[in-house]
Structures are given as structure tokens and as C-alpha cells.
C-alpha positions as CSV (number, residue, x, y, z in Angstrom):
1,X,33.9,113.6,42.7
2,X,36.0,115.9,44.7
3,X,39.6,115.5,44.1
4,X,41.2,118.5,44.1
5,X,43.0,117.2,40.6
6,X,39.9,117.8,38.8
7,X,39.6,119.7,36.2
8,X,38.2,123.3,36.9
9,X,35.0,122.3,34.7
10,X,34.6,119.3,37.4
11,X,34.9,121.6,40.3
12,X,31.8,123.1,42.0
13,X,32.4,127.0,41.2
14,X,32.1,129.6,44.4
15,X,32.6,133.0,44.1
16,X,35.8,132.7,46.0
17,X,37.4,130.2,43.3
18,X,36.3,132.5,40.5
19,X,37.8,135.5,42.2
20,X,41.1,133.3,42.8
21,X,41.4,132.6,38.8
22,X,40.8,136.8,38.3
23,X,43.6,137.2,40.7
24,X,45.9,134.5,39.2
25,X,45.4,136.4,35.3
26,X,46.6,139.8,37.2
27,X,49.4,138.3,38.8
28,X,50.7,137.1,35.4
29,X,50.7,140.8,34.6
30,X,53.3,141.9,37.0
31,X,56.7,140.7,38.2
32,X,57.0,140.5,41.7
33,X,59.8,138.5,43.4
34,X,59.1,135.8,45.6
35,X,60.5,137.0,48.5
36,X,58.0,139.9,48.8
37,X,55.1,138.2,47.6
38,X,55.6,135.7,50.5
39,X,56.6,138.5,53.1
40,X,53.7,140.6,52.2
41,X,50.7,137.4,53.0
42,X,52.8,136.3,56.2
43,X,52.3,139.8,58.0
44,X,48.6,139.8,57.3
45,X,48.3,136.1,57.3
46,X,45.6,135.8,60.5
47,X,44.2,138.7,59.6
48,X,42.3,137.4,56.2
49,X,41.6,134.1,57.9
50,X,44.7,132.0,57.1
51,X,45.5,129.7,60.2
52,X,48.9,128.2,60.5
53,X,48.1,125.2,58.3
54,X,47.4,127.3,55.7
55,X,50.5,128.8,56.1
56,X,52.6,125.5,55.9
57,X,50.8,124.9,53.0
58,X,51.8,127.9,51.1
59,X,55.1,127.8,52.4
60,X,55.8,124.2,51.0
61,X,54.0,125.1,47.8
62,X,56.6,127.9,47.6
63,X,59.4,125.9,47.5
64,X,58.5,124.1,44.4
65,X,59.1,127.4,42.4
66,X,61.5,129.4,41.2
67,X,62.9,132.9,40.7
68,X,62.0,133.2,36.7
69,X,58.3,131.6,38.0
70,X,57.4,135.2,39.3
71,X,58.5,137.4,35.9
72,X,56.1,138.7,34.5
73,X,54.1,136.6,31.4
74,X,55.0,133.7,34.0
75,X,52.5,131.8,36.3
76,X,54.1,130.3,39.7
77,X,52.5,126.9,39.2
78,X,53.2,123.6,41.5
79,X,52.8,119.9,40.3
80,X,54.0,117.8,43.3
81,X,51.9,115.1,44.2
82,X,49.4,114.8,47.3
83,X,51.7,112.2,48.5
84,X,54.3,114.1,48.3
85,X,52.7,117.0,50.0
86,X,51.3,115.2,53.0
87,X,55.1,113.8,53.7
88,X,56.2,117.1,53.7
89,X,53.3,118.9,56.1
90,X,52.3,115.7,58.0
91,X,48.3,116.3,56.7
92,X,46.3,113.4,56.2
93,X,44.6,113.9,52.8
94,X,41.7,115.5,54.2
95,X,43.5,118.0,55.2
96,X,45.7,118.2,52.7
97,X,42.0,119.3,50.7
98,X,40.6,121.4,53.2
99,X,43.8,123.7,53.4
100,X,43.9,124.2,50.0
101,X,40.9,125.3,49.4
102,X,40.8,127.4,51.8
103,X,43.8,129.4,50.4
104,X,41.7,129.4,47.0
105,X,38.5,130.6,48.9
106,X,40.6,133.4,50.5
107,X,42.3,134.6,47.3
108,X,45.8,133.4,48.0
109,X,46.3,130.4,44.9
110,X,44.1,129.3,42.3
111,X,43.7,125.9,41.1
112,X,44.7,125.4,37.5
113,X,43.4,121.8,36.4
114,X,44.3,119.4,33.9
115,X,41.8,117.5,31.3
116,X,42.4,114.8,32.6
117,X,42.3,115.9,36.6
118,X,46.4,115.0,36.7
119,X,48.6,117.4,37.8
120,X,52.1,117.7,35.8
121,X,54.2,120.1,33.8
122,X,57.1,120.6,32.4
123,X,60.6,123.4,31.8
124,X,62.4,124.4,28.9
125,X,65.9,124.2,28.9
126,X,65.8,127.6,30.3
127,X,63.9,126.6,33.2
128,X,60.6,128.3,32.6
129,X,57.9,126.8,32.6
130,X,56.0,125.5,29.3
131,X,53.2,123.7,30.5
132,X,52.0,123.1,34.0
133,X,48.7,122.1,35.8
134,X,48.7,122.2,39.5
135,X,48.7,124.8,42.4
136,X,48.8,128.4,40.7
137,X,50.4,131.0,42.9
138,X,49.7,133.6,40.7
139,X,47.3,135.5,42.9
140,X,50.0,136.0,45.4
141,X,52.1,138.8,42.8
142,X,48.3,140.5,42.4
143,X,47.9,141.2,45.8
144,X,51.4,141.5,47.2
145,X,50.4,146.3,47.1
146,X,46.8,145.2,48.9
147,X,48.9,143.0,51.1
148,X,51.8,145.6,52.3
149,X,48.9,148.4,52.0
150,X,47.0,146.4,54.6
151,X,49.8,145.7,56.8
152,X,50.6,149.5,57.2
153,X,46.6,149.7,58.3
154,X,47.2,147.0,61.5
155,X,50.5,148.8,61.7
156,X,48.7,152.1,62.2
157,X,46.1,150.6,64.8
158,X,48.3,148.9,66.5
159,X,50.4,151.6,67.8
160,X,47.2,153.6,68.3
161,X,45.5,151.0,70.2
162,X,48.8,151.1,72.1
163,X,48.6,154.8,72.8
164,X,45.3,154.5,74.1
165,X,46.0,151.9,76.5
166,X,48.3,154.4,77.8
167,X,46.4,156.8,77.8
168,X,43.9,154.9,79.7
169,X,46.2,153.9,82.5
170,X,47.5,157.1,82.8
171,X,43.5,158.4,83.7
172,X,43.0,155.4,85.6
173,X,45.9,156.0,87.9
174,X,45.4,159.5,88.5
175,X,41.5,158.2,89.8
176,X,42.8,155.7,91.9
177,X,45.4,157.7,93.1
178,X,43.0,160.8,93.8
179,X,40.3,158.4,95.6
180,X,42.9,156.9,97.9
181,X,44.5,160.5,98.6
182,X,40.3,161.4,99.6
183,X,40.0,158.4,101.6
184,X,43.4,158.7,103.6
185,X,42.7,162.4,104.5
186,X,39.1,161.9,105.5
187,X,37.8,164.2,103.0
188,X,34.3,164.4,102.3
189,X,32.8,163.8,99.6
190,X,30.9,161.1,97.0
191,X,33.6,158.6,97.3
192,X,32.1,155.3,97.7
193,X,30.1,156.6,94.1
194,X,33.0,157.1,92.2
195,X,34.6,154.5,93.6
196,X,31.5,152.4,92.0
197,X,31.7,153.8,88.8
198,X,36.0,153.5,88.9
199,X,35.2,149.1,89.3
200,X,32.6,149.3,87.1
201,X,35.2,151.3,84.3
202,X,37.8,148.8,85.1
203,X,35.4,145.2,84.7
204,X,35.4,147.0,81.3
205,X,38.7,147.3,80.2
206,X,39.6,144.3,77.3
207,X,41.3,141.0,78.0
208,X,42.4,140.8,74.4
209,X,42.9,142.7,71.6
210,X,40.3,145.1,70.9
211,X,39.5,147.8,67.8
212,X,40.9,150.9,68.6
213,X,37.3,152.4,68.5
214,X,36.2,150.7,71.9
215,X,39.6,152.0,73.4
216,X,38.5,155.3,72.4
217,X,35.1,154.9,73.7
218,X,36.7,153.7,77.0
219,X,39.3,156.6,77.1
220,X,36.6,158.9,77.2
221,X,34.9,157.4,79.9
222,X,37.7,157.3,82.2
223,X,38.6,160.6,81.4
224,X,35.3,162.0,82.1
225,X,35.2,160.2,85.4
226,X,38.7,161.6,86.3
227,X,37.5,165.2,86.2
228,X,34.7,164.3,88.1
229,X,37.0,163.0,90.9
230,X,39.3,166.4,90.4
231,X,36.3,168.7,90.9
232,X,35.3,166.3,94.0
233,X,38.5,166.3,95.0
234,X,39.7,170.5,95.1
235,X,36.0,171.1,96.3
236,X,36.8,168.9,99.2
237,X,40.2,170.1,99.9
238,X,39.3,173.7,99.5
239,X,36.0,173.2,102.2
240,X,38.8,170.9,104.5
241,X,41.0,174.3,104.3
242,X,38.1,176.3,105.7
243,X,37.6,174.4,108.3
244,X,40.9,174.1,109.3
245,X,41.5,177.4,109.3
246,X,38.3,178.3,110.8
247,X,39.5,176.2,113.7
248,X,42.7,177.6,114.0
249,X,41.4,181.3,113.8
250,X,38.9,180.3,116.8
251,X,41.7,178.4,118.8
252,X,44.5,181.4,118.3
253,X,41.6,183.6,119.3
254,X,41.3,181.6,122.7
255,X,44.8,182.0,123.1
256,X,45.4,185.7,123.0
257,X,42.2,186.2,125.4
258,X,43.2,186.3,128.9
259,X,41.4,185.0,131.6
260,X,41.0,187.5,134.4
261,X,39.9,187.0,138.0
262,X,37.8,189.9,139.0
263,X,39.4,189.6,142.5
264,X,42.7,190.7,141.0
265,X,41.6,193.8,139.6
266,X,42.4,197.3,141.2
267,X,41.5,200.8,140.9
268,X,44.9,201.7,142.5
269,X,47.4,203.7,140.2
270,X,50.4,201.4,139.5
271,X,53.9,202.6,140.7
272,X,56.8,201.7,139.1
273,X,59.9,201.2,142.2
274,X,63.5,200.7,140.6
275,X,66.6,201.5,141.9
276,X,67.9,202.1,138.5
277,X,68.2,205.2,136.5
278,X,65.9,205.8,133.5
279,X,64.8,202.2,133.1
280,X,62.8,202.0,130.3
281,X,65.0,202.5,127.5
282,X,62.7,201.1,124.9
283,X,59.4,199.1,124.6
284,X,61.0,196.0,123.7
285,X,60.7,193.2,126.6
286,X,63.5,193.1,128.7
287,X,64.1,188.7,127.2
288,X,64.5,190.4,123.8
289,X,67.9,190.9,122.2
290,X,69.0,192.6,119.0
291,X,69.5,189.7,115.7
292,X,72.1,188.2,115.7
293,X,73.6,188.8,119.7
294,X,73.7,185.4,121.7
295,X,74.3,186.2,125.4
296,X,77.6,184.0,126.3
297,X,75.3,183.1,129.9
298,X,73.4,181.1,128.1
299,X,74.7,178.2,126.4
300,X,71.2,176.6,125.3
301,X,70.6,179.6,123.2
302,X,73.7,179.3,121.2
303,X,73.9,175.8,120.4
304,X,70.1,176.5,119.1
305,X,71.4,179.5,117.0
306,X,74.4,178.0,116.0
307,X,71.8,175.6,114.5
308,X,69.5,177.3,113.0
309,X,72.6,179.3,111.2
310,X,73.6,176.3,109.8
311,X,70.3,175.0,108.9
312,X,69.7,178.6,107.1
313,X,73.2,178.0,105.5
314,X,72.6,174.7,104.1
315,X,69.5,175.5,102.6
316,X,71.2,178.6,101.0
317,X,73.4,176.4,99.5
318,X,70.8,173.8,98.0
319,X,68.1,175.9,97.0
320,X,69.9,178.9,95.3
321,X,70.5,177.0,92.3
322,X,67.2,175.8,92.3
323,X,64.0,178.2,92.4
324,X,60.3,177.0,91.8
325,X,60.3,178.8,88.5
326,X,63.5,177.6,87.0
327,X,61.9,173.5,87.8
328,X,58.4,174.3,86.3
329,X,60.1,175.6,83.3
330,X,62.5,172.8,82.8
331,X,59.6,169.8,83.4
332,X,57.3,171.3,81.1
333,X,55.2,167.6,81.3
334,X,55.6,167.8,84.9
335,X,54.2,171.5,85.2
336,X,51.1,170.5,82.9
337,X,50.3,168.0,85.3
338,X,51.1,169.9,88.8
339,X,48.7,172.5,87.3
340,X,45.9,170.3,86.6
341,X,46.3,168.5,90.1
342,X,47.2,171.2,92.2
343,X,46.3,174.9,90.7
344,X,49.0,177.2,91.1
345,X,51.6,176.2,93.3
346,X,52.8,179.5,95.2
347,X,55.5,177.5,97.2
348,X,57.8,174.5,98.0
349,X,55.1,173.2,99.9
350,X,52.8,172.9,97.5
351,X,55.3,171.3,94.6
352,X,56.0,168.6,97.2
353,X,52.4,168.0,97.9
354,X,51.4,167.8,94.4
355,X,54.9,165.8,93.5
356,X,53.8,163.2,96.2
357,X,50.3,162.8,94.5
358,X,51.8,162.5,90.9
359,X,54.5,159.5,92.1
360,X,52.3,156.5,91.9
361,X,51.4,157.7,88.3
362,X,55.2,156.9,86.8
363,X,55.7,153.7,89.3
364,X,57.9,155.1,91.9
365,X,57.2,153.3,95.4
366,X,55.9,155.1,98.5
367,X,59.9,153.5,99.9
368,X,62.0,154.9,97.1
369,X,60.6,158.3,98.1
370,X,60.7,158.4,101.8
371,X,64.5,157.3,100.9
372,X,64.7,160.0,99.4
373,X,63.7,162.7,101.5
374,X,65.2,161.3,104.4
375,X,68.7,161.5,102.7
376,X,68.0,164.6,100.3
377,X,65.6,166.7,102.6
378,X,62.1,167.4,101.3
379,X,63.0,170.3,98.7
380,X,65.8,168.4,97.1
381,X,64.3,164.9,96.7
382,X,60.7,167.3,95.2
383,X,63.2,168.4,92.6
384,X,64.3,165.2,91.8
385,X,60.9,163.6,91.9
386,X,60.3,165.9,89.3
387,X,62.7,165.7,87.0
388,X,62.4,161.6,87.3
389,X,58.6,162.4,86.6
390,X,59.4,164.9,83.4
391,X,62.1,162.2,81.7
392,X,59.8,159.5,81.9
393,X,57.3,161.5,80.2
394,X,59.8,162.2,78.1
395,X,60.8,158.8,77.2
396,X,64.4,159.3,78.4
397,X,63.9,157.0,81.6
398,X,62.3,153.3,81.6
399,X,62.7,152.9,85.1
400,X,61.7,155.7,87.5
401,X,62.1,154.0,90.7
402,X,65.4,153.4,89.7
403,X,66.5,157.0,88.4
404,X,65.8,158.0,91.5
405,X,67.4,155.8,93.7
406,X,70.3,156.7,91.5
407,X,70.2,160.4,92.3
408,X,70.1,159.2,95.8
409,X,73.3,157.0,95.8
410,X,75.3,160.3,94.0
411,X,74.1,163.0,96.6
412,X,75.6,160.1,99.1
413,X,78.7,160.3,97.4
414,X,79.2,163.9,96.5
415,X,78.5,163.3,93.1
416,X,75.0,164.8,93.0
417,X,74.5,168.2,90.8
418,X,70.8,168.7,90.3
419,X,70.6,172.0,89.3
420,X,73.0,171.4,86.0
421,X,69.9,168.6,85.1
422,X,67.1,171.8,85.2
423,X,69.2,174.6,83.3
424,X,70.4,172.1,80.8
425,X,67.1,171.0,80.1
426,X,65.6,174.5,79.8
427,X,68.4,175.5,77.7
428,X,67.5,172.2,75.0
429,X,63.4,173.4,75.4
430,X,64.8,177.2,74.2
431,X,66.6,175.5,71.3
């Protein structure tokens, strides 16, 4: 016979149901309200192998009892019928079996039978209970510490499983990003190799949830391949440079080496005929002029100094504020990474080569920050990239497409004071 109303005696013992009755003669032992017993089972629910029927289950059982059930020297126990228990879940009897053992297997309730297989019981006037055969919840108050102990466990993976998926897409940008940067310059180097090994990292990456140990193992792997494409990458940079300037020595060279005709060349002494008293003043060429004197005959020349004056101006006034050492030291995040991708960056140049490398890492598009050098200039919209760069990092911006285009719309309208961003940020790192 196996109906779940026989007595314990009639019932085919497991480890599992014996282990439920140990559990159920603890939980009498300690007084644990009901609202924290159930709490503490829901959160870790699918994690001991209750499915949402079990859950239904327990959460009808549950309302059967009441708050003096869960003091301690009291047992939670529920009478109701199977009839009554399959109107109020929808199971077919089967079911109605299956899930309840199932909780008893796990450790959840305990079955406390009758002689005669029947479940009843009875209340004193106080409401507690006297005598009772039925579903004994008992084992719930036992584990309720085990329950919240192993909730703060999944807690703890969680959010390290989640720092190590960032972590990981973090590394995998930078590789993509540094294999794209190769591939657009023409650099040489093992490229279609890495670029191998980069798919073959990526057909790995989970679909689902996975232990934080495999993330770890993963982590390493992509972060071994990105300094594989850094080395590649500066060695291949560093030989492009060579070239380059290699090329340019050879061309300037060509350049300053005249070409002479040998029919143009005399023996004869040269004579210098002038009209003009003592005509060489000085060695300079007679088109030089002193800085800063514009001859009034020629018109072209002025509006081109007038130019560059204001050009020199203008950048006097945007870049005093803001020096390359007073934005490293502001964006300490940004300077780690600027440093790993670039060296040491000697000028403005370099921070806005290394500052358009870094921008596909935090999200901002290639458009955003063409806008923005087109309506900043490059120095100013590097800056900016920056600081958008360091307050993501930071966790003060969600959206660093959008910061940006911000800053954008406020140098537009006058509003736009970058530098107070950099020195009040360095003043809250001092702090």
C-alpha cells in the first residue's frame, strides 16, 4: 500500500524520510516564526531541488498553521485532506504524492502518521495543538540558519560570477578592439592567429549560468590572450614607426640634396653689382621679417597671421586650464589604462590616440566622438572622452554615449566648464 496516510511503520523507510523525522524533533526545539521559516526555503528553493510544485505545496500546507504552531515545544502539523489539497493546487492525486514526498526526501516536512493511516487533530481552547497526524513542518524551524547561511553563499557567487563577466568583457573588448586597430592600420603581425584563438575564447563563453570557477578559468584565458595581442600590438607599432621614419629621413634627405647640372658650374669668381650702399645688413634672406611685423603690401599674409593669432589665442584659452598632468591625475582609472595601452604618453597626441582606442571599451560610438571633436576640437573632446571614460569606471555614469553628447550640447551653449570637472575630482582623490 502507498497512501501517503499510512502510518510511518507502513511506509518504506529511505534515508531521506528518516533524516526528515531528525529534522522535524530539532525544529520542535526552537521557535522560529513562520514568516522566516518560509522566506528562508523560498530563496534557496531551486537550489536544493524544489521545483515550483513543491513550492505550491508548501505554500498551501502553510496556510493551515498558525503563529503559536512555530513556538517552541510545538510541531507545525497539517490535517487537511487530499481532497482538499488537490482543490486547492489543481494536482491530481498522483501528484499530490509525488510532491510530497519529495519535500520529505529533500528535508523540508516530515510525515507524521496515524495508527490507523488517517490524518486528523485537534486545538485546545488556546489554539495549540494537542494531537495531530498529518504534514509536519517541523523541519522547516531546523533548517531556517542552514537555509539563510546558504542563501548568503549563492549571494556571494552571484555577484562574483557577475564581476567576472565583467571582467571578461572588459578583456574581450580591449582584444577585439586591439585586433581591429592592427587590421585597419595594416600592421604586421600574427593576426589571423589571435584572431583564431579570440573565436575560439568566445564559442567558450556560457549560455547559462555557470560556477564562478569556470568564469575564473575563462578570465584567465582571455586575459593571457590580451597581453599577447598588447605585446603583438606595441612590437608592431614600434617596427611601423621605424619605418616610417626611416622613410621620412630618406625622403627629407632627397629634398635638401640639390640637383646640379655640371654645365652650370663655373670657375669664375662671383661679383656682387648693387646700386645700394652696404647691402648686406644681415644673413637673414631678404623674404624674412622680424615676429610679429606683417608688411601692410601684402594682404594674404595678414589675414593668415591674423589667423593663426587667433588660432594661438583660442587654444590659450582652452588648454591653460587643462594640462596633460592635471587629466591623468584626476582619471586615475583612465591613466591605469592609457598606460597599459599606450606607454607614457609625452603629449596631446598621444592621449588622443590612446583615448580613441579605449572608446569602444565603455560603449561610446565611433559618431558620438567625431561629434565631438568636430564641435570641441580634438584636445577638448580627448578631455572629455576621458573623464566620460574615468566616471563610468567609476560607477558615476550608466550611459557614456550619452555623458558625452551632454558635454557637447553645453560647450554649444556656453555652458561648458571642463576644467572645474578635473580639479574637483583631484581635490575628492586628495581627500
Amino acid at each position: 500500500m502507498s497512501n501517503i496516510n499510512q502510518p510511518s511503520g507502513w511506509r518504506k523507510a529511505t534515508a531521506g524520510l528518516v533524516a526528515a523525522e531528525q529534522l522535524a524533533q530539532a525544529g520542535e526545539q526552537v521557535a522560529i516564526p513562520k514568516t522566516q521559516a518560509f522566506v528562508a526555503v523560498k530563496r534557496v528553493g531551486a537550489h536544493i531541488g524544489l521545483k515550483a510544485g513543491d513550492m505550491l505545496l508548501i505554500d498551501t500546507l502553510g496556510a493551515f498553521t498558525q503563529v503559536q504552531d512555530w513556538e517552541e515545544g510545538q510541531r507545525p502539523i497539517v490535517w487537511a485532506s487530499n481532497a482538499y489539497l488537490m482543490e486547492q493546487t489543481g494536482f491530481s492525486l498522483s501528484a499530490l504524492k509525488r510532491h510530497a514526498r519529495r519535500l520529505a526526501e529533500i528535508g523540508v516536512i516530515s510525515f507524521k502518521d496515524s495508527p490507523n493511516g488517517k490524518r486528523w487533530g485537534r486545538r485546545d481552547a488556546d489554539g495549540r495543538i494537542i494531537e495531530a497526524y498529518g504534514f509536519d513542518l517541523s523541519p522547516l524551524s531546523a533548517r531556517v540558519e542552514e537555509f539563510e547561511q546558504l542563501r548568503s553563499e549563492l549571494q556571494a557567487e552571484r555577484e562574483l560570477c557577475q564581476r567576472l563577466k565583467r571582467q571578461i568583457t572588459v578583456a574581450r573588448r580591449m582584444i577585439r578592439a586591439r585586433i581591429e586597430a592592427a587590421y585597419s592600420s595594416a600592421l604586421r603581425g600574427p593576426w589571423t592567429q589571435l584572431t583564431g584563438l579570440f573565436e575560439d575564447l568566445l564559442d567558450r563563453l556560457p549560455r547559462r549560468k555557470t560556477a564562478s570557477e569556470t568564469l575564473t578559468r575563462l578570465l584567465e584565458w582571455f586575459r593571457e590572450l590580451q597581453e599577447r595581442v598588447e605585446a603583438a600590438y606595441l612590437k608592431a607599432v614600434r617596427v611601423d614607426e621605424v619605418v616610417e621614419n626611416t622613410a621620412e629621413t630618406i625622403e627629407q634627405g632627397k629634398e635638401k640634396t640639390p640637383e646640379l647640372d655640371p654645365s652650370e658650374v663655373k670657375s669664375e669668381p662671383h661679383i656682387l653689382i648693387t646700386n645700394q650702399l652696404n647691402p648686406v645688413i644681415c644673413n637673414r634672406s631678404e623674404t624674412e621679417q622680424p615676429a610679429g611685423v606683417v608688411h601692410s603690401a601684402s594682404p594674404e599674409v595678414k589675414v593668415d597671421g591674423e589667423l593663426e593669432d587667433w588660432v594661438a589665442e583660442t587654444r590659450k584659452k582652452r588648454g591653460a586650464a587643462l594640462d596633460l598632468p592635471t587629466v591623468m591625475q584626476a582619471c586615475p582609472d583612465f591613466a591605469s589604462w592609457a598606460h597599459n595601452m599606450g606607454g607614457y604618453l609625452k603629449d596631446w597626441g598621444d592621449l588622443h590616440r590612446v583615448a580613441g582606442q579605449l572608446r569602444p571599451m565603455i560603449g561610446v560610438s565611433e559618431h558620438a566622438w567625431n561629434l565631438a571633436q568636430d564641435r570641441l576640437g580634438p584636445q577638448i573632446a580627448t578631455a572629455a572622452l576621458v573623464l566620460t571614460f574615468d566616471k563610468h569606471c567609476a560607477g558615476e555614469v550608466a550611459s557614456p554615449g550619452g555623458y558625452l553628447r551632454g558635454i557637447v550640447q553645453k560647450a554649444g551653449s556656453g555652458e561648458l566648464h571642463l576644467e572645474r570637472s578635473f580639479y574637483g575630482r583631484m581635490s575628492g582623490h586628495a581627500a
